[in-house]
C-alpha positions as CSV (number, residue, x, y, z in Angstrom):
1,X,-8.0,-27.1,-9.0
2,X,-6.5,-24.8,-11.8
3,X,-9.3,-22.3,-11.6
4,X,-9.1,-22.0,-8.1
5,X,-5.7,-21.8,-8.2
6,X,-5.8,-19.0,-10.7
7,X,-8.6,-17.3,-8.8
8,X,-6.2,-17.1,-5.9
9,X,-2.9,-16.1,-7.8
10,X,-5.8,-13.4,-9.3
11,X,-6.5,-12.5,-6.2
12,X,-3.3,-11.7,-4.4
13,X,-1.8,-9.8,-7.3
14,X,-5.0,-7.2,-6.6
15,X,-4.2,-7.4,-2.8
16,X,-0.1,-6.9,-3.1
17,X,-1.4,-3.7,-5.6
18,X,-3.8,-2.6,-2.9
19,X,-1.6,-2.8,-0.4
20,X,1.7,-0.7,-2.3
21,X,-1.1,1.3,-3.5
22,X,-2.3,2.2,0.3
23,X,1.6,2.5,1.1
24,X,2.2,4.4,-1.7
25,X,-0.6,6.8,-0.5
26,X,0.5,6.8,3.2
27,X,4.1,7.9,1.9
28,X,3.0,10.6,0.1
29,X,0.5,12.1,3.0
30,X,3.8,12.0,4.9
31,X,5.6,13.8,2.5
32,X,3.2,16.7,2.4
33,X,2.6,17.4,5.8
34,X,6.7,17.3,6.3
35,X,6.4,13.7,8.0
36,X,7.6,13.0,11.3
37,X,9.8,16.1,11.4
38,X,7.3,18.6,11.6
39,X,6.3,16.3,14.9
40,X,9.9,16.3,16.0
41,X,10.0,19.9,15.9
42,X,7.1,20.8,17.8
């Protein structure tokens, strides 16, 4: 039961990084294309 439950804790720490690491990305792609002001300007 404690390897599994390490494997698990294991694998959600790589998922939450993932995931902020995807958000961090999407923030970013937003930032250099002006975000959704350059769509609420055109």
């Amino acid at each position: 039961i404690t390897r599994i439950g390490r494997d698990a804790v294991l694998y959600v720490e790589s998922l939450i990084e993932s995931i902020m690491g995807g958000l961090e990305g999407l923030i970013n792609i937003l930032d250099s294309d002006g975000g959704f002001g350059s769509l609420e300007h055109q």
